[in-house]
MARGU-241560 format. One record per residue (C-alpha): x, y, z. Coordinates in steps of 0.001 Angstrom, whole numbers. Example, Ala and Ser with C-alpha at 12.3 -4.5 7.8 and 13.67 -1.06 7.14 Angstrom:
2
> 12300, -4500, 7800
> 13670, -1060, 7140
% end
This chain:
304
> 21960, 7355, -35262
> 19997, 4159, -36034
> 16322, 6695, -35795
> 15893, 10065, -36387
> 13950, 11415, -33173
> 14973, 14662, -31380
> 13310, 13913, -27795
> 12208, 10305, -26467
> 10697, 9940, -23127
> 8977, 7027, -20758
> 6146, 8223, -18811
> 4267, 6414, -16306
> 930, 7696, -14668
> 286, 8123, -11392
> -3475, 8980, -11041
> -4119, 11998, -13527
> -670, 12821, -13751
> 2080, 12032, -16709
> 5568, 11914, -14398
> 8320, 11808, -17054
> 10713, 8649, -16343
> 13447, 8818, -18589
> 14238, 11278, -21420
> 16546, 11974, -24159
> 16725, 14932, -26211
> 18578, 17549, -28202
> 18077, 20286, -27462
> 16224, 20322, -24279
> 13557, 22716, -25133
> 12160, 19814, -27512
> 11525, 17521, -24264
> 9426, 20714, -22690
> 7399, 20382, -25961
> 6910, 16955, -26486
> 5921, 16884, -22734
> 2796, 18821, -23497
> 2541, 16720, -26925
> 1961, 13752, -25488
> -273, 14866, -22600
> -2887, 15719, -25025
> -2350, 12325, -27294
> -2957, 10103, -23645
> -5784, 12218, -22794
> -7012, 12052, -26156
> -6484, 8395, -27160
> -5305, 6704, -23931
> -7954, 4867, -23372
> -8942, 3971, -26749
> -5461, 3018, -26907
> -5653, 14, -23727
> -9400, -1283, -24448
> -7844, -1592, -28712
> -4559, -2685, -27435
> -3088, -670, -30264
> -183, 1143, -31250
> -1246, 4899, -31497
> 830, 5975, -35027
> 1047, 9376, -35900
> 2966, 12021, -38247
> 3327, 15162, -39517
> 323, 17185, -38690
> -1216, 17394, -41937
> -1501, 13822, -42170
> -3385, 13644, -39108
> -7211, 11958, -39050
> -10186, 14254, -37841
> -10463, 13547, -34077
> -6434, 13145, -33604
> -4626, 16079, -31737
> -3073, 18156, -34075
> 627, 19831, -33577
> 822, 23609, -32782
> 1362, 25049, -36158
> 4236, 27182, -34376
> 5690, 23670, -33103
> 9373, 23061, -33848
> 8587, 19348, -33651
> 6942, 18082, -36888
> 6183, 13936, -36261
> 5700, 12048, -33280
> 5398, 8454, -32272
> 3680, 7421, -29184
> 3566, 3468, -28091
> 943, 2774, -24989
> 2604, 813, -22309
> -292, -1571, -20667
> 234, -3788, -17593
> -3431, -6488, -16665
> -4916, -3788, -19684
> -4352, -588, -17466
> -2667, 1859, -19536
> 185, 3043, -16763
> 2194, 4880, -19051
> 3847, 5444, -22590
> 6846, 5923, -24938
> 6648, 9075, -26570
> 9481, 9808, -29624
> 9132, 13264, -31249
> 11243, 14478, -34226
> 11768, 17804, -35879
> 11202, 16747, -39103
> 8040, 15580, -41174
> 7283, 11954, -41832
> 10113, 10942, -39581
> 8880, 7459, -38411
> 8382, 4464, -40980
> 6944, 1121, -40156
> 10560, -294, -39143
> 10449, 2310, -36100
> 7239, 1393, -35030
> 8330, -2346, -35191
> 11041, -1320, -33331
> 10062, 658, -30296
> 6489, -2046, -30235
> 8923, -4767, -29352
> 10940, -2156, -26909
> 7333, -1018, -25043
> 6623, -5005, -24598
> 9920, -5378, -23114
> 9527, -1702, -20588
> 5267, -3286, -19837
> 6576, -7352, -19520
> 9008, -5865, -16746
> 6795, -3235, -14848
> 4269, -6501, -14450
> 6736, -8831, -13110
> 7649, -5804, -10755
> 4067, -5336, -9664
> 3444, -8831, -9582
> 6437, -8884, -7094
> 5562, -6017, -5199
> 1899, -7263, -4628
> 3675, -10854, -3084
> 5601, -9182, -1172
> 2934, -7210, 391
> 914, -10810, 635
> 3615, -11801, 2698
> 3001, -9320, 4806
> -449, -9241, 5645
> -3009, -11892, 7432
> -5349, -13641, 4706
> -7910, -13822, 7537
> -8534, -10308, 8806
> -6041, -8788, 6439
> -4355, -6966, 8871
> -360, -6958, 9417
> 525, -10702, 10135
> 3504, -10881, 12973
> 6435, -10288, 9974
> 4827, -7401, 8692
> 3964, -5854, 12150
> 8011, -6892, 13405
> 9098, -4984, 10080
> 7317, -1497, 11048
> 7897, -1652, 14535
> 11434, -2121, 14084
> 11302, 1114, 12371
> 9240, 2579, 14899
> 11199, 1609, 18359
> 14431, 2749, 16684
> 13246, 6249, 15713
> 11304, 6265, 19163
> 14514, 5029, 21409
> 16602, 7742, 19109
> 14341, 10666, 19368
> 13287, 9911, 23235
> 9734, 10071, 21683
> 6988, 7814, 23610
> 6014, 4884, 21915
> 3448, 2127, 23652
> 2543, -1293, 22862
> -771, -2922, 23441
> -945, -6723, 23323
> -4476, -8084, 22948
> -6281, -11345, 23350
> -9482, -12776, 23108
> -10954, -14072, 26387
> -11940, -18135, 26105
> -11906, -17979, 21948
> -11441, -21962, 22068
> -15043, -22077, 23167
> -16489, -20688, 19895
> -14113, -22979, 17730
> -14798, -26209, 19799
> -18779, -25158, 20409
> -19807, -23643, 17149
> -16587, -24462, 14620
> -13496, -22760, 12956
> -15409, -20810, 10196
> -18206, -19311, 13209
> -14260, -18543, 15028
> -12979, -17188, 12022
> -16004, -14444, 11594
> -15526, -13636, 15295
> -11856, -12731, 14478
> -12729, -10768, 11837
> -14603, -8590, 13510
> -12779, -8213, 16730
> -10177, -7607, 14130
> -12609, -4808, 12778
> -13097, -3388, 16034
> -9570, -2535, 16515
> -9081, -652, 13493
> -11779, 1622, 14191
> -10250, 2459, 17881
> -7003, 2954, 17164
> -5491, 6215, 15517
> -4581, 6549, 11482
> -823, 6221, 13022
> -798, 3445, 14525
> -187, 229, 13518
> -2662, -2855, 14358
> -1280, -6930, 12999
> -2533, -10203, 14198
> 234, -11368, 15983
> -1350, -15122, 15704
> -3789, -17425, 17070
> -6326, -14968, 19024
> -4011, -12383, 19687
> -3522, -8836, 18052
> -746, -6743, 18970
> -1219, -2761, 18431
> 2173, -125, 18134
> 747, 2900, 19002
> 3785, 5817, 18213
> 3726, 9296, 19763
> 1246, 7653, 22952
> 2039, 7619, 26304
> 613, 5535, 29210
> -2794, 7393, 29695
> -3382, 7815, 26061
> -2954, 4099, 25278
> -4659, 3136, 28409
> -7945, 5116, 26086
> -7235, 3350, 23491
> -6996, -236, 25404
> -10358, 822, 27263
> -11800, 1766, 24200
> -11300, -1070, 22633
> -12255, -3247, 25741
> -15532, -1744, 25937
> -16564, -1907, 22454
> -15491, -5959, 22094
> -17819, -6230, 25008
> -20967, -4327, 24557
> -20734, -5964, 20642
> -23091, -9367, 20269
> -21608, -11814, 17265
> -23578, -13811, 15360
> -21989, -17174, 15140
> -24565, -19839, 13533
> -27783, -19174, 14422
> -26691, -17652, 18177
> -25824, -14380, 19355
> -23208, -13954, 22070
> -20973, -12186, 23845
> -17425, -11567, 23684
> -14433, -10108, 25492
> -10967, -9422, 25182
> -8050, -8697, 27610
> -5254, -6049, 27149
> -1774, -5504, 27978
> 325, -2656, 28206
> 3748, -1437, 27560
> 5457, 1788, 27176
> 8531, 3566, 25914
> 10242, 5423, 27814
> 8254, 4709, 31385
> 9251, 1587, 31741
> 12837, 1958, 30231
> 12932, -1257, 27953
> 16422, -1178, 26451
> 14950, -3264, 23063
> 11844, -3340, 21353
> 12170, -7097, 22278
> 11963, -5609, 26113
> 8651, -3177, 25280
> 6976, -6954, 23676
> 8032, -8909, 26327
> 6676, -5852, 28908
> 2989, -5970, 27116
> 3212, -9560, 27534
> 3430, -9542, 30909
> 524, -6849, 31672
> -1288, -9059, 29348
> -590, -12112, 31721
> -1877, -10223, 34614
> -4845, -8628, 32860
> -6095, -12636, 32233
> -5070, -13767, 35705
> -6704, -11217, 37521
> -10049, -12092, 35837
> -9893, -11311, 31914
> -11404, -8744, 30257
> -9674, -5738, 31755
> -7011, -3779, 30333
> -3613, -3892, 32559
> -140, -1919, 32042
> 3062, -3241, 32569
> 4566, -3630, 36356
> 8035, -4047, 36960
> 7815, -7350, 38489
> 4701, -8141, 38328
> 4713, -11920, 37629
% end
């Protein structure tokens, strides 16, 4: 063997908790040992170790400085080496390497495994880096709400375990009644606040569940799962109501607002594709502005 450890392991935090990522160790009781070792180092010097951005080197426990945990005196492991592994200067995790015998690490190991943490941190911040555009992708900049991707991507999850399970699953299409007004009268920005907190207004109507996106322009599309007709019909009203008895401050003007709703349904009105439930709400939404705007309509079989 190139280094003389008897358990290694990666751990990454997740909130208070250590989870152990990868281990290696011989015999397997050391790994239960050094587990509890280096618990006490990152609570101990964890922090110290990010805001320093230094290597926390350690041996044999009579070498250790006042301040620095110090091994069990039982302990069958005698030195240990633990590297902090930082990502934007949050410490996420660390290598820990634990030996049996005293003064096992030199300066060449800690060279060593150094370079091999900056390899294991340079990687988990190109994966979070990734992870976070991804989710950019996902969301509107605007309201930041699900854009029309990120809503398609959970709702086709949602209508497939709904049209599997025969469980009901509604759609609720809405739109904002003459929004072209407040752009052309009072400009984009004064339209952009109003959006915002239209876009506000839904969140706080609709259930932890469910799922709310702008699906673009001035319309917002809600998947409500596990909500049949009269249930989303509330939640339309609700939100109908609320968008209307609101005043928004756009310039130096207060006014009022309103918003029209459509309404779709799994399995009363038997679409046969998600596509179908969409296309449904789109329809109740068509007849919800033509009958006057801001009213809240559900889907008719032929209704256009």
């Amino acid at each position: 063997n190139l280094f003389d450890f008897s358990s290694f392991g990666i751990f990454l935090r997740e909130g208070r908790t250590l989870l152990l990522l990868e281990e290696e160790s011989c015999p397997t009781s050391f790994t239960q040992e050094a587990a509890k070792n280096v618990l006490k180092v990152f609570s101990i010097l964890g922090g110290e170790a990010v805001r320093l951005d230094r290597i926390d080197f350690q041996v044999e426990k009579r070498n250790f400085r006042p301040g620095q945990m110090a091994m069990n005196p039982q302990a069958t492991l005698r030195s240990h080496l633990t590297l902090p592994l930082a990502v934007e200067g949050e410490m996420i995790g660390c290598i820990a390497l634990h030996s049996d015998q005293p003064n096992a690490f030199d300066a060449q190991d800690l060279q060593f495994f150094s370079v091999i943490g900056y390899q294991i941190s340079s990687t988990l911040k190109h994966v979070q880096r990734f992870s976070s555009v991804k989710d950019m992708a996902l969301y509107d900049t605007l309201t930041k709400l699900y854009n029309r991707r990120g809503f398609e991507e959970r709702f086709a999850m949602e209508a497939q375990r709904a049209f599997y399970s025969l469980t009901p699953l509604s759609t609720v299409i809405v739109d904002i009644d003459h929004f072209k007004r407040v752009n052309d009268t009072f400009g984009h920005p004064e339209g952009d606040k109003v959006l915002c907190e239209i876009a506000s207004v839904l969140k706080t109507c609709v259930r932890k569940m469910d799922t709310v996106a702008r699906y673009g322009g001035e319309e917002f599309i809600l998947m409500l799962p596990q909500a049949g007709l009269e249930e989303a019909s509330m939640i339309a009203e609700r939100i109908r109501r609320q968008v209307q008895e609101r005043r928004f401050d756009v310039g130096k003007a207060h006014i009022q607002m309103t918003v029209s709703l459509g309404i779709s349904n799994f399995p009363e009105h038997r679409p046969r594709t998600k596509e179908d439930l969409v296309r449904m709400a789109d329809i109740a939404l068509y007849d919800a502005k033509r009958s006057g705007r801001n009213r809240v309509c559900v889907f008719m079989p032929r209704s256009r």
